[in-house]
Every structure is written in structure tokens, then in C-alpha cells.
MITI-775050 format. One line per field, with one value per atom (N, C-alpha, C, CB): residue number from 1; atom name; x, y negated, z negated. Coordinates in steps of 0.05 Angstrom, whole numbers. Glycine has a CB too. Layout:
% residues N
num: (NUM; ...)
atomo: (CA; ...)
x: (X; ...)
y: (Y; ...)
z: (Z; ...)
END
This chain:
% residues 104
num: (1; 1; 1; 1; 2; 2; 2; 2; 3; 3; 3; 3; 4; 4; 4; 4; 5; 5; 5; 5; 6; 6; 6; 6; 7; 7; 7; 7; 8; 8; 8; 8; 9; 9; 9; 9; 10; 10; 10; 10; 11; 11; 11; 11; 12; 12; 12; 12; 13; 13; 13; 13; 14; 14; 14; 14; 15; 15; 15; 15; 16; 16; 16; 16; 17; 17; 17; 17; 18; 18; 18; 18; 19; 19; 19; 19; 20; 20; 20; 20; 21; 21; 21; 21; 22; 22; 22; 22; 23; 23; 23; 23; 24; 24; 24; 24; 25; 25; 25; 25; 26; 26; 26; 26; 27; 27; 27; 27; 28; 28; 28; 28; 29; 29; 29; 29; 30; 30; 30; 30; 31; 31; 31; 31; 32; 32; 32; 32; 33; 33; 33; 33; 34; 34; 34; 34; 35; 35; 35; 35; 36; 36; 36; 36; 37; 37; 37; 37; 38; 38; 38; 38; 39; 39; 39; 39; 40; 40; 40; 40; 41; 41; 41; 41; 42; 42; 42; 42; 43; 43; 43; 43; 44; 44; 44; 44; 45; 45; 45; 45; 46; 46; 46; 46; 47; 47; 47; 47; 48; 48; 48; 48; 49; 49; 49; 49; 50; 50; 50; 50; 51; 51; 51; 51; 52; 52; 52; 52; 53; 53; 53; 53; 54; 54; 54; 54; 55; 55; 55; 55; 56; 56; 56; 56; 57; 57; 57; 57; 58; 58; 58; 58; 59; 59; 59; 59; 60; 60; 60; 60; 61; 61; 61; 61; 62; 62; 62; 62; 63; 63; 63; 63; 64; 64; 64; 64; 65; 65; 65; 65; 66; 66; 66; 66; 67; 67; 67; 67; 68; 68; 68; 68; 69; 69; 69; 69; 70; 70; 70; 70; 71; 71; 71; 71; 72; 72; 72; 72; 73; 73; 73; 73; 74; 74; 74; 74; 75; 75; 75; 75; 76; 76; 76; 76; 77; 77; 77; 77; 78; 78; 78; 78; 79; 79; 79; 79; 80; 80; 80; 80; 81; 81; 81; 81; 82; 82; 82; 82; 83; 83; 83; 83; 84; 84; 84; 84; 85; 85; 85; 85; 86; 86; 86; 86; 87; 87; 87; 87; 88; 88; 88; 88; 89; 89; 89; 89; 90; 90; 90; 90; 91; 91; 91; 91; 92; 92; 92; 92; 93; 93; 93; 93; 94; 94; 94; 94; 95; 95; 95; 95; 96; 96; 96; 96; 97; 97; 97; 97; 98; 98; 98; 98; 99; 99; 99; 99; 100; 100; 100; 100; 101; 101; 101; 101; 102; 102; 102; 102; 103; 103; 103; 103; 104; 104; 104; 104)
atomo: (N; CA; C; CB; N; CA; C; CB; N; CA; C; CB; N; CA; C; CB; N; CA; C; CB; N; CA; C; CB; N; CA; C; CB; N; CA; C; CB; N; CA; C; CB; N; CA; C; CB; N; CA; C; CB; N; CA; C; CB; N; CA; C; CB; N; CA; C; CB; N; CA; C; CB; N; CA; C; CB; N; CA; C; CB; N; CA; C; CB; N; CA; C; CB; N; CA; C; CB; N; CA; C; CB; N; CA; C; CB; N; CA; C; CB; N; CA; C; CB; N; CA; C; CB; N; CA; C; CB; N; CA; C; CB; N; CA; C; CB; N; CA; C; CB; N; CA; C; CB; N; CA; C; CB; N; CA; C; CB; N; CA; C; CB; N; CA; C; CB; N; CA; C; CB; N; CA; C; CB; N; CA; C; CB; N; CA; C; CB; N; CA; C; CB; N; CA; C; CB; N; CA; C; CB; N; CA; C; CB; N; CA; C; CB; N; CA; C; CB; N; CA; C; CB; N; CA; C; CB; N; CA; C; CB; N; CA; C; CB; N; CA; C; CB; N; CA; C; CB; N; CA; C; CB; N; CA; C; CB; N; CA; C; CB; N; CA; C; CB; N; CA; C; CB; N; CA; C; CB; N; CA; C; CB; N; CA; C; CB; N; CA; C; CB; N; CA; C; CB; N; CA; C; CB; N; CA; C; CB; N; CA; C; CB; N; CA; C; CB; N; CA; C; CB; N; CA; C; CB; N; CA; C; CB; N; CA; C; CB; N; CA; C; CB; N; CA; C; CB; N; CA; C; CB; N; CA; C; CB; N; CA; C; CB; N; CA; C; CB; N; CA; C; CB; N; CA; C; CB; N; CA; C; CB; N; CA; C; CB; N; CA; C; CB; N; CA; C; CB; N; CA; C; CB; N; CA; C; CB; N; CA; C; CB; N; CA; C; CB; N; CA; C; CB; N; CA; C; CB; N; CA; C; CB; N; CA; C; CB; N; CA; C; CB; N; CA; C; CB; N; CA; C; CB; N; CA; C; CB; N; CA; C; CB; N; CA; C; CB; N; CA; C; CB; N; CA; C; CB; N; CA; C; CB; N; CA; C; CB; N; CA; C; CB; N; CA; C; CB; N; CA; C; CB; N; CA; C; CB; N; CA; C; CB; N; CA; C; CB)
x: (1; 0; -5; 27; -17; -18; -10; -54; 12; 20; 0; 48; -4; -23; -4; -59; -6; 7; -12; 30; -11; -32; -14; -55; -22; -11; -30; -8; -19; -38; -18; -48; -30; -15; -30; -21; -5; -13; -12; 4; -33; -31; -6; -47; 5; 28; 46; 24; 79; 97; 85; 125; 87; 97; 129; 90; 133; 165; 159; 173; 198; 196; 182; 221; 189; 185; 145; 206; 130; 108; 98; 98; 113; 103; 114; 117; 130; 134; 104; 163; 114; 86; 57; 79; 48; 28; 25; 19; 39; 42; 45; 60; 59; 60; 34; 78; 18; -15; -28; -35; -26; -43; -36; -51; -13; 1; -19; 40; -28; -33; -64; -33; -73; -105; -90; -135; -63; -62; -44; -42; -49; -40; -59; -41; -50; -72; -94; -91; -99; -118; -113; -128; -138; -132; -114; -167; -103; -88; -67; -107; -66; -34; -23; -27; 4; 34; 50; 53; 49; 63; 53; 95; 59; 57; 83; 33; 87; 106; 90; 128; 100; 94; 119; 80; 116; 131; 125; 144; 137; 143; 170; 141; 153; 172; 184; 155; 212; 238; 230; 261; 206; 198; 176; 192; 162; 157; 110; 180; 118; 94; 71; 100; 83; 73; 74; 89; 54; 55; 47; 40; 39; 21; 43; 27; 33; 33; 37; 2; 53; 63; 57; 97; 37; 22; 34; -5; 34; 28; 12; 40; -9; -34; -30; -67; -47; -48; -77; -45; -90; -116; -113; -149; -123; -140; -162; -154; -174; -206; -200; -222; -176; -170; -169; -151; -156; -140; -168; -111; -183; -207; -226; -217; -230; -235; -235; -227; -209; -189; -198; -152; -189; -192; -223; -174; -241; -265; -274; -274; -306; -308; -307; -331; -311; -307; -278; -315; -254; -236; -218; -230; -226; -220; -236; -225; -262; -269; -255; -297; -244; -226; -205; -215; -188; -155; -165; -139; -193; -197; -200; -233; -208; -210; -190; -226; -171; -146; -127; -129; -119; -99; -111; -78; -138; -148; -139; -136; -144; -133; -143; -96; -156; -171; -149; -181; -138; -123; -126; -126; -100; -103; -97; -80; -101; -101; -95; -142; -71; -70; -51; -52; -68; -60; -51; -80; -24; -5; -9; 27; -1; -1; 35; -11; 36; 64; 61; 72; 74; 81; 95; 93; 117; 144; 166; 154; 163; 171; 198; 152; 225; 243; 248; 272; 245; 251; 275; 235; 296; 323; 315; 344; 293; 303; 290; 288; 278; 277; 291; 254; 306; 319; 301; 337; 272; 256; 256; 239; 244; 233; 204; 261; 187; 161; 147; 144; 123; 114; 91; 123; 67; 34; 30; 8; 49; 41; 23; 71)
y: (-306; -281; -258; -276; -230; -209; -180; -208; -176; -146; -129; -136; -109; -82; -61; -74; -47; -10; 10; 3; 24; 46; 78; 44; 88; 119; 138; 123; 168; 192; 207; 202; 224; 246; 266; 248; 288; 309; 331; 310; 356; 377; 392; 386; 391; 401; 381; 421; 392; 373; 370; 379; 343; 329; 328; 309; 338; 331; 297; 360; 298; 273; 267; 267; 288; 286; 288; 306; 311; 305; 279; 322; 264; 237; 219; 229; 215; 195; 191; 206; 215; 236; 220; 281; 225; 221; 187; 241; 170; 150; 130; 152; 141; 127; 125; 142; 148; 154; 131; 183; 119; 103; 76; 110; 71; 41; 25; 41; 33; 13; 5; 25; 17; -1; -13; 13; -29; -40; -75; -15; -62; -88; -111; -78; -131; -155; -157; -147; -141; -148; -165; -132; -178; -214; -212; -235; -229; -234; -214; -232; -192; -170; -192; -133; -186; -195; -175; -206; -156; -131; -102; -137; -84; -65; -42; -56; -28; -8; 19; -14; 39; 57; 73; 70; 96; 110; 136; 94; 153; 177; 186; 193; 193; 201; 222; 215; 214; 238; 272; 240; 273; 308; 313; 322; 293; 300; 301; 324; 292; 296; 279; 297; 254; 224; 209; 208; 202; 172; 152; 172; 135; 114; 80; 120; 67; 38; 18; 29; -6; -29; -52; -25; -68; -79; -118; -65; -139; -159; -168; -169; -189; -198; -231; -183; -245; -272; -281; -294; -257; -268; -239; -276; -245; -217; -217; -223; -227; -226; -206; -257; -221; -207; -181; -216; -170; -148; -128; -162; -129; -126; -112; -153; -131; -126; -96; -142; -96; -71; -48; -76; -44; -30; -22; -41; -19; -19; 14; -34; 21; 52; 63; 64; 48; 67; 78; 53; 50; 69; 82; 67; 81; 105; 133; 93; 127; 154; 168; 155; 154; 168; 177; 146; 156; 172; 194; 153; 194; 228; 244; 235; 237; 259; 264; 255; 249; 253; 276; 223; 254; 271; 285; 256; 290; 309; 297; 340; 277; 260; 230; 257; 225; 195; 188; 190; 152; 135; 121; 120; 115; 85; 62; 80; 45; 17; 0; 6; -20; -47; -63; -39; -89; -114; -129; -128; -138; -158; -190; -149; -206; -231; -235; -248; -248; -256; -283; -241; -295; -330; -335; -350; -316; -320; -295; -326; -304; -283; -289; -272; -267; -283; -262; -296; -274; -258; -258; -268; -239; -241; -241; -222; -237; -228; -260; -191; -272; -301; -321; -311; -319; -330; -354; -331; -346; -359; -354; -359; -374; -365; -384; -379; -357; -367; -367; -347; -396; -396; -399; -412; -390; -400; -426; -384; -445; -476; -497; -489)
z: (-89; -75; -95; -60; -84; -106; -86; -123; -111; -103; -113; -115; -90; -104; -96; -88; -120; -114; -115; -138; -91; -94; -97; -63; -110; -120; -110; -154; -98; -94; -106; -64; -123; -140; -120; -178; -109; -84; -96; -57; -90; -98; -98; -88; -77; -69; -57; -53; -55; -47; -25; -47; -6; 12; 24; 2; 47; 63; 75; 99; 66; 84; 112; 88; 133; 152; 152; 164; 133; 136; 128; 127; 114; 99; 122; 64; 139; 159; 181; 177; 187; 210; 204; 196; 170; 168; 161; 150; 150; 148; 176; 131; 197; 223; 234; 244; 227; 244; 236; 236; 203; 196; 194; 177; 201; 200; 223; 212; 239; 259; 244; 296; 230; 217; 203; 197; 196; 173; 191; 146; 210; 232; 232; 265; 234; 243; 217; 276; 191; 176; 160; 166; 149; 141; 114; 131; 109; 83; 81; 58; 96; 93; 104; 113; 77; 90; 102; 70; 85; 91; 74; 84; 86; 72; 73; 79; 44; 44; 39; 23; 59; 47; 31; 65; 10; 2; -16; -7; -15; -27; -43; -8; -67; -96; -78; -132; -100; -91; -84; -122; -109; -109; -96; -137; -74; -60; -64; -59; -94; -108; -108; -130; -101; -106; -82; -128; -72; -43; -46; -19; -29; -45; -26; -95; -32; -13; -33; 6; -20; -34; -13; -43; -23; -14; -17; -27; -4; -10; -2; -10; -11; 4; -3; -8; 16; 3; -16; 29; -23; -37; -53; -15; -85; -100; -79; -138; -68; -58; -37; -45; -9; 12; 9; 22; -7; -17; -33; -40; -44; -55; -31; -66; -7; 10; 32; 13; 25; 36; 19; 31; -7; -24; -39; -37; -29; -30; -34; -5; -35; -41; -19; -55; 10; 32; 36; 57; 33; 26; 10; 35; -10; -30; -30; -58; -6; -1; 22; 2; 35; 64; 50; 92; 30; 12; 1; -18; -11; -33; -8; -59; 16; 40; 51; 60; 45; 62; 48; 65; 24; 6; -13; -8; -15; -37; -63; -34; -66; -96; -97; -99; -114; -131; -125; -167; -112; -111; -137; -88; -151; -165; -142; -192; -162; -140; -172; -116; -166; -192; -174; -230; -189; -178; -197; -164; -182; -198; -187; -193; -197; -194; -179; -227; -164; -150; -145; -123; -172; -159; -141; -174; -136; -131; -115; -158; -81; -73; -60; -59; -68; -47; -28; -58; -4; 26; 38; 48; 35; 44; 67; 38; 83; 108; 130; 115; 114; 126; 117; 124; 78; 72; 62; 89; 42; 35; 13; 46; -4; -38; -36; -71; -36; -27; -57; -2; -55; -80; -77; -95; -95; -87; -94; -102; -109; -113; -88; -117)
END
């Protein structure tokens, strides 16, 4: 599996409540696409920083997603270049199924 983290450094603070708001609008494109396991969104304490925590079941799948069309909608959105890095995850444990999942 591969974790990706994506970061937007925002001109200005972000509120919680504007970061729920705007994060709920875009959850549903992230429904049903191939290889998401899940996604997190989140926002730094000061309000400065957003950005998504991603698991996928392919570097490829995930590649897919992260492409120049959309890193050109995030610079249109939040007025800020996304990073994007991908980790390798052999080994995931899911309290909430009570699994320790492995790519073997």
C-alpha cells in the first residue's frame, strides 16, 4: 500500500469551521475512486496549513489522482502549489476492524 500526504500552505488563516465547510464540498469526488482506501483531511492548529492523508492500494492508482489537472484545480482553489509525497506502507494496523494488514 502507499501513503501520500498532500500539504497547501494558505495565504491566510483558515477557521475550523471554514475548513470543515470547504472539505465536506469535496469529499464526495473522493468516493468510489479506484485504489482509495481512505482519505483524511486536516488542518494545522494555526490555521495556516491543510492538506490530505491519503491511503491507496497502488503508487500507480494514486499517481493517477494526483496528476497536473489536479494540482491545477488545488492552485485554483487555495491559491498555493500542493506538495504531494509518497510513502511505502507494508504494514497497516486498523483498530477499527481489528486488522494488521500487509502487502505480502
Amino acid at each position: 500500500m502507499i501513503a501520500v500526504i498532500t500539504t497547501y500552505p494558505l495565504p491566510q488563516p483558515m477557521t475550523r469551521e471554514e475548513a470543515r465547510r470547504n472539505f465536506l464540498s469535496t469529499a464526495p469526488r473522493y468516493q468510489g475512486v479506484a485504489g482509495l482506501v481512505r482519505k483524511y483531511y486536516y488542518l494545522s492548529q494555526d490555521g495556516m496549513t491543510i492538506g490530505g492523508v491519503y491511503l491507496w492500494n497502488s503508487r500507480a492508482e494514486a499517481e493517477a489522482t494526483f496528476d497536473e489537472s489536479w494540482r491545477a484545480v488545488m492552485r485554483d482553489r487555495y491559491n498555493s502549489d500542493p506538495s504531494v509525497v509518497y510513502f511505502d506502507c507494508p504494514v497497516v494496523v486498523d483498530n477499527l476492524t481489528h486488522e494488521i494488514l500487509s502487502d505480502d
